[in-house]
C-alpha positions as CSV (number, residue, x, y, z in Angstrom):
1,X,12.5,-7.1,21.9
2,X,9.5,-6.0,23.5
3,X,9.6,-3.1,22.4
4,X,9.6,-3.5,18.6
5,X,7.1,-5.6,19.0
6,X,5.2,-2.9,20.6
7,X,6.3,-0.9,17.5
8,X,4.9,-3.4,14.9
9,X,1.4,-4.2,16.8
10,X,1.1,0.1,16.6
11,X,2.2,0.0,13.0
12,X,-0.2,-2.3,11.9
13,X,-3.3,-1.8,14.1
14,X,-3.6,2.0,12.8
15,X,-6.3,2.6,10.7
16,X,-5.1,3.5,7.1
17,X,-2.7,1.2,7.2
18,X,-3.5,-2.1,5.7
19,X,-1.9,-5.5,4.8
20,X,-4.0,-8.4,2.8
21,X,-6.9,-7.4,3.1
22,X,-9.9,-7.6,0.3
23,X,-13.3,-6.6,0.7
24,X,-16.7,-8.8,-0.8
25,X,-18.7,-6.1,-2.5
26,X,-22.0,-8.3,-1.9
27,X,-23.7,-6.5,-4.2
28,X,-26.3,-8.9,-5.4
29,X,-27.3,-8.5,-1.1
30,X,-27.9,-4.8,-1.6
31,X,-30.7,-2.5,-2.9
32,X,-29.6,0.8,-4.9
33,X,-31.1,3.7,-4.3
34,X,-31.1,7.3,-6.1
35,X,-34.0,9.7,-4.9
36,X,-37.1,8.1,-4.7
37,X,-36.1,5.5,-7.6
38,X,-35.4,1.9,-6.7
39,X,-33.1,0.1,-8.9
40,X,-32.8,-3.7,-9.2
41,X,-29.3,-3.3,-11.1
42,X,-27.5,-0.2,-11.5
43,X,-24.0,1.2,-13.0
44,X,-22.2,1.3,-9.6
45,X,-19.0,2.1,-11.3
46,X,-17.4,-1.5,-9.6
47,X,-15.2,-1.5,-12.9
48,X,-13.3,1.4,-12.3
49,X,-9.6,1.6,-10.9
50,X,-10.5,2.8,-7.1
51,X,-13.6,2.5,-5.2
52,X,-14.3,4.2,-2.0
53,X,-16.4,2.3,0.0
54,X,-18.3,3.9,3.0
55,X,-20.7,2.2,5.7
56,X,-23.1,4.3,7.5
57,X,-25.4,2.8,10.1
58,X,-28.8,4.7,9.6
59,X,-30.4,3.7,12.6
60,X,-27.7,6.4,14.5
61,X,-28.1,9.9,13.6
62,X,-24.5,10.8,14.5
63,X,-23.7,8.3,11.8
64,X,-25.9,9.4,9.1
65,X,-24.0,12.8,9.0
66,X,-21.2,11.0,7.8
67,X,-23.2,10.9,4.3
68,X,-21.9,15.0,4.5
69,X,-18.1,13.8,4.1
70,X,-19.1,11.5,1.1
71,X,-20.6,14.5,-0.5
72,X,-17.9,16.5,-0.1
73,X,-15.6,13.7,-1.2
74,X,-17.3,13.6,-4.4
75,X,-17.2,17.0,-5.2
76,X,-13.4,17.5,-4.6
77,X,-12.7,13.9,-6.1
78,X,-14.8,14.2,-8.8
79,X,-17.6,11.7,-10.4
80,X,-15.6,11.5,-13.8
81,X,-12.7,10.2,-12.4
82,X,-11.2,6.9,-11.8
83,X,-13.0,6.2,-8.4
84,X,-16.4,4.9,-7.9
85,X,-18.3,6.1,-4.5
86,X,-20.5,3.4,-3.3
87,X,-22.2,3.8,0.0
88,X,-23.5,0.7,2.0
89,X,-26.1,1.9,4.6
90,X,-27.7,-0.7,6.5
91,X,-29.9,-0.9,9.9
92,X,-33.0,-2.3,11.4
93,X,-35.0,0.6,10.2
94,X,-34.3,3.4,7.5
95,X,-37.2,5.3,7.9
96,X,-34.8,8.0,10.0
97,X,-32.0,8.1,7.6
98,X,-34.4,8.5,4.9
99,X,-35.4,11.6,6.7
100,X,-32.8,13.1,7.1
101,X,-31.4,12.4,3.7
102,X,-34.6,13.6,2.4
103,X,-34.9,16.8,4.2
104,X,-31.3,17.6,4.9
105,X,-28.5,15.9,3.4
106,X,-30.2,15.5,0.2
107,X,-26.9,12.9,-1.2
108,X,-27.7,12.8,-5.1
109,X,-25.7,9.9,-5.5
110,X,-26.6,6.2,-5.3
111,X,-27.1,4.8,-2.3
112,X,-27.0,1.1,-1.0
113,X,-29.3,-0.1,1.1
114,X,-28.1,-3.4,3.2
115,X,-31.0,-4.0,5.3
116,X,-29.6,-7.6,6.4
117,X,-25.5,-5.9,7.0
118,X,-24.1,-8.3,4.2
119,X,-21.5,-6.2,3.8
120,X,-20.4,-5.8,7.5
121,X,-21.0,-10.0,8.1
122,X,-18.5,-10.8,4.6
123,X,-16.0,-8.6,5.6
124,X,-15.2,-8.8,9.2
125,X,-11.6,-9.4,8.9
126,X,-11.5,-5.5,7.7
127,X,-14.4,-3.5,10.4
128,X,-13.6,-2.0,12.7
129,X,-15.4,0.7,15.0
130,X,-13.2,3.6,14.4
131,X,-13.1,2.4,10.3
132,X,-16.6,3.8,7.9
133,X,-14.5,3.7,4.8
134,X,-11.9,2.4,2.5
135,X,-9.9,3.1,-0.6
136,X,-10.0,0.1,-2.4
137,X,-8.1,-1.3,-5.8
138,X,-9.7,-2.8,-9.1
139,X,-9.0,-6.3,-7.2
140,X,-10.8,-4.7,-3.9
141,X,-7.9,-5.0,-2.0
142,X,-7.7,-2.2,0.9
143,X,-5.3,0.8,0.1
144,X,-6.3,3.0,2.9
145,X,-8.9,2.6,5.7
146,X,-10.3,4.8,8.2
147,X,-13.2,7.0,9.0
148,X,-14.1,9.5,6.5
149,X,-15.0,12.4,8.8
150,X,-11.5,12.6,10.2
151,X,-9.5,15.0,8.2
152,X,-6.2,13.3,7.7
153,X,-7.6,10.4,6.7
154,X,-10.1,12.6,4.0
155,X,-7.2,14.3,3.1
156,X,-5.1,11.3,2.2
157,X,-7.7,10.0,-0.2
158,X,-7.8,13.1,-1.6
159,X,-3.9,13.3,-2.4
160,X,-4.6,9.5,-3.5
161,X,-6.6,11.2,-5.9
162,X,-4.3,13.9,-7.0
163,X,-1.5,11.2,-7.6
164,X,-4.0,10.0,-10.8
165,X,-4.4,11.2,-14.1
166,X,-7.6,13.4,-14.7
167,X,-10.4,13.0,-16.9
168,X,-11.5,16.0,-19.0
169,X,-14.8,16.2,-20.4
170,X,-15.3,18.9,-21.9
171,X,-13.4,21.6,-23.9
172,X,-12.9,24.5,-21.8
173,X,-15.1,27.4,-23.1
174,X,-12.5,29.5,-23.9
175,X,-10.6,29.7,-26.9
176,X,-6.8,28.1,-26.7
177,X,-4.4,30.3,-28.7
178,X,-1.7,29.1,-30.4
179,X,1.8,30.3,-30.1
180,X,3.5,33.1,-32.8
181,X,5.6,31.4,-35.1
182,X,9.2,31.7,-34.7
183,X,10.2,32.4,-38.1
């Protein structure tokens, strides 16, 4: 008996694993961010089918590298998909993650700035230290959690990804021949 119970607490204590839980967005707590622009309200891309939702403390430098997994996540998942990025970064002072972001990362995408950690107060049913991000559904219940620099856990958004249809938006630039008749 105690062993399976040993079994279960394992089962469900692993990150990526998750049962019940939704996440508050708190978006109307949050300042978006793109380059040197300030936005008051922005297309975040909350309606599509999947968010993935990261938190990055930017008063820790370790931390702020983190924004390189995002932007690889991006490229590989793809902006014109079904999944919306957003990526809460909050801390008692910016000024070094904007630095870095400015001179190094250089994340084109928007970011949000939760100065007062609205995000990490609503939703601490679902943080966790080892956990920076999570797959979310249209209802933002949690898929998948975990932390975004470890590669299985990359790796299984990623296939999450694969498992949806794709968006093409464009013709490709080369011409599509038709098949010879078989008359």
């Amino acid at each position: 008996m105690r062993q399976a119970l040993i079994t279960l607490f394992i089962l469900f204590a692993q990150p990526g694993i998750c049962q019940d839980i939704k996440i508050n967005l708190v978006l109307d707590s949050v300042q978006v961010v793109t380059g040197d622009e300030i936005y008051n309200k922005f297309d975040l891309g909350v309606s599509n089918k999947f968010r993935v939702v990261t938190l990055i403390n930017g008063d820790c430098t370790k931390c702020i590298m983190t924004l390189q997994a995002v932007n690889a996540l991006i490229d590989t998942v793809g902006v014109h998909n079904f999944y919306s990025f957003l990526v809460y970064v909050h801390g008692d002072d910016l000024d070094l993650f904007d630095y870095y972001n400015e001179t190094g990362i250089k994340f084109k995408y928007p970011l949000l700035y939760d100065r007062t950690n609205s995000f990490g107060r609503n939703n601490t049913s679902a943080i966790r230290k080892d956990i920076n991000t999570f797959l979310l559904n249209s209802e933002n219940e949690v898929i998948l959690s975990g932390n975004i620099n470890n590669e299985d856990f990359f790796n299984k958004i990623i296939a999450h990804s694969k498992n949806q249809p794709q968006i093409i938006d464009s013709y490709p630039e080369y011409p599509i021949k038709s098949l010879p008749d078989s008359n």
